[in-house]
C-alpha positions in Angstrom: 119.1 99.4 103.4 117.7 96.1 103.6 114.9 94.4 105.1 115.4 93.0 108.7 114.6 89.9 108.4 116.5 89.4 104.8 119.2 87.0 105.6 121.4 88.2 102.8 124.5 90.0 104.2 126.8 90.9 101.3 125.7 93.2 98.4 126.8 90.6 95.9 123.9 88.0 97.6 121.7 91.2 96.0 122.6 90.7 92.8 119.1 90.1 91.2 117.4 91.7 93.9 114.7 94.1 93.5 116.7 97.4 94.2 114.1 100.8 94.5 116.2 104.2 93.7 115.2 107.6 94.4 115.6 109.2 91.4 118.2 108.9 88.6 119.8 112.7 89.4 119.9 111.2 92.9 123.3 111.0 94.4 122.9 109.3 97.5 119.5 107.6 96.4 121.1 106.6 93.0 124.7 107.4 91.5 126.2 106.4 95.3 124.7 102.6 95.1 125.3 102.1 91.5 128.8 103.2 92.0 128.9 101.4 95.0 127.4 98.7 93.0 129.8 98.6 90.1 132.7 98.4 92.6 131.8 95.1 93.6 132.0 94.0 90.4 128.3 93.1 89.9 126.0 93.6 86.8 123.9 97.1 87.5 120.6 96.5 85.7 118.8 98.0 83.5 116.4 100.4 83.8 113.8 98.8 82.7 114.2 95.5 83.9 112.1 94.5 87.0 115.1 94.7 89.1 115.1 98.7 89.3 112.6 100.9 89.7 112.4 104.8 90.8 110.2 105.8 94.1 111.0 109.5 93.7 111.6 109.5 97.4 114.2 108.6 100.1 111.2 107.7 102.3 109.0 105.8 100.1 111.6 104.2 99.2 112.8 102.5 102.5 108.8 102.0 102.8 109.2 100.1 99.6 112.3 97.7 101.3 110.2 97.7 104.7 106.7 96.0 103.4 108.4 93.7 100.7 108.3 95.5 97.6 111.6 96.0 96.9 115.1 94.3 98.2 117.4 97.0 98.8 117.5 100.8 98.7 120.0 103.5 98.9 119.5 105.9 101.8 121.9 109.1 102.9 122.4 108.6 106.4 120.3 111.8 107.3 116.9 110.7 105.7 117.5 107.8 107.7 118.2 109.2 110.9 115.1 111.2 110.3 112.9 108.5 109.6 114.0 106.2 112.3 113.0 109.2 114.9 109.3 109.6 113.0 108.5 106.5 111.3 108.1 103.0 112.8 108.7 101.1 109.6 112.2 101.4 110.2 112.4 98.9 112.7 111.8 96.8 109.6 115.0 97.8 107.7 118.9 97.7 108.4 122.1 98.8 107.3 123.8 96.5 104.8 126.9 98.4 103.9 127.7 101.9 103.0 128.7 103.8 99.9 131.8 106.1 100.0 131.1 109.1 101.8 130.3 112.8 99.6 129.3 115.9 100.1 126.4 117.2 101.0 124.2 118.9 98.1 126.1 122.1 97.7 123.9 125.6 98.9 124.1 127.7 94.6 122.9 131.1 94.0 122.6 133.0 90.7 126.3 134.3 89.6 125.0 138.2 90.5 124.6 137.0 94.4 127.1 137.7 96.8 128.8 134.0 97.8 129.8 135.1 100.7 127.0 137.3 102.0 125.0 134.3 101.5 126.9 132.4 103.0 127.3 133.7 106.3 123.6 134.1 106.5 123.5 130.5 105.8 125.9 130.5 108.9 124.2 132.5 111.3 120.8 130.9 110.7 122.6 127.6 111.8 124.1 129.1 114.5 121.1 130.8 116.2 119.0 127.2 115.7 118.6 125.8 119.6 120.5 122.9 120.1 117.5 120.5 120.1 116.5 121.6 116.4 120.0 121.4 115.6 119.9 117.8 116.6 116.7 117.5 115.2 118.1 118.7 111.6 121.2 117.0 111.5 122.6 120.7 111.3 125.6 121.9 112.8 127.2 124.3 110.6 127.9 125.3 106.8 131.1 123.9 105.7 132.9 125.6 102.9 133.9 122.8 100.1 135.4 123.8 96.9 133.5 122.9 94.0 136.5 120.8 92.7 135.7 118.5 95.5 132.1 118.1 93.8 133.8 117.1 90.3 135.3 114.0 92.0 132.4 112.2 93.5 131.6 110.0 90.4 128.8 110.7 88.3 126.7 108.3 85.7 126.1 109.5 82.3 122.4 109.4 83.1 122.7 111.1 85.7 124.6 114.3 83.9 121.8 113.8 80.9 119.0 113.9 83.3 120.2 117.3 84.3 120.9 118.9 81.0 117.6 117.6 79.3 
């Protein structure tokens, strides 16, 4: 996400922008641009160099691009669909380009759980959502992805150390 009125139209005219991140265990605030990043063969900064910074938030983050504090933000398409229906500031922001697509973050239980007990209530809660606050949600059903599928969506170092410290 950029600004609207940001004339810039290719991620490597963002180069030494100002780019605001969720979190570093973020995927699709984080690991998904800086992959995305890297891919287009440009310089991800450091972490403590002006150019990045952490909001800790999807939403304060496109705030952050919106009022001019940051250049560019990574937002899953969700957030964003939510904030465009609730917050105004989003008239401020557009679509740049998007990051390969993922999964969503994966539904984990303890190992003494039933999966699949779980998982069908997951199911049926869905299911028996109206249609309007399935819209509203963005949810339409529990997909079953095996966790191989997880292991392939690239992962920083950071990222894997911010989890395991």
């Amino acid at each position: 996400m950029v600004r609207v009125d940001d004339t810039r139209t290719t991620l490597k005219a963002f180069e030494k922008a100002r780019i605001v991140c969720n979190s570093i265990t973020s995927q699709s605030g984080y690991a998904a641009l800086k992959q995305h990043w890297q891919n287009t063969s440009l310089v991800w900064p450091n972490h403590t160099a002006n150019e990045l910074r952490f909001s800790g938030d999807h939403r304060v983050s496109a705030k952050a691009v919106a009022e001019g504090h940051a250049d560019i933000a990574a937002l899953d398409i969700l957030s964003y669909t939510l904030m465009q229906a609730h917050d105004d500031f989003t008239n401020q922001l557009r679509i740049l380009d998007y990051t390969a697509p993922t999964p969503a973050l994966p539904f984990i239980c303890a190992p003494q759980f039933d999966v699949s007990l779980i998982a069908h209530a997951l199911q049926t809660g869905v299911e028996t959502l109206t249609e309007q606050d399935r819209q509203t949600l963005g949810l339409h059903g529990i997909v079953d992805i095996a966790a191989e599928l997880y292991h392939e969506v690239p992962t920083s170092q950071e990222s894997i150390d911010a989890f395991t410290q």
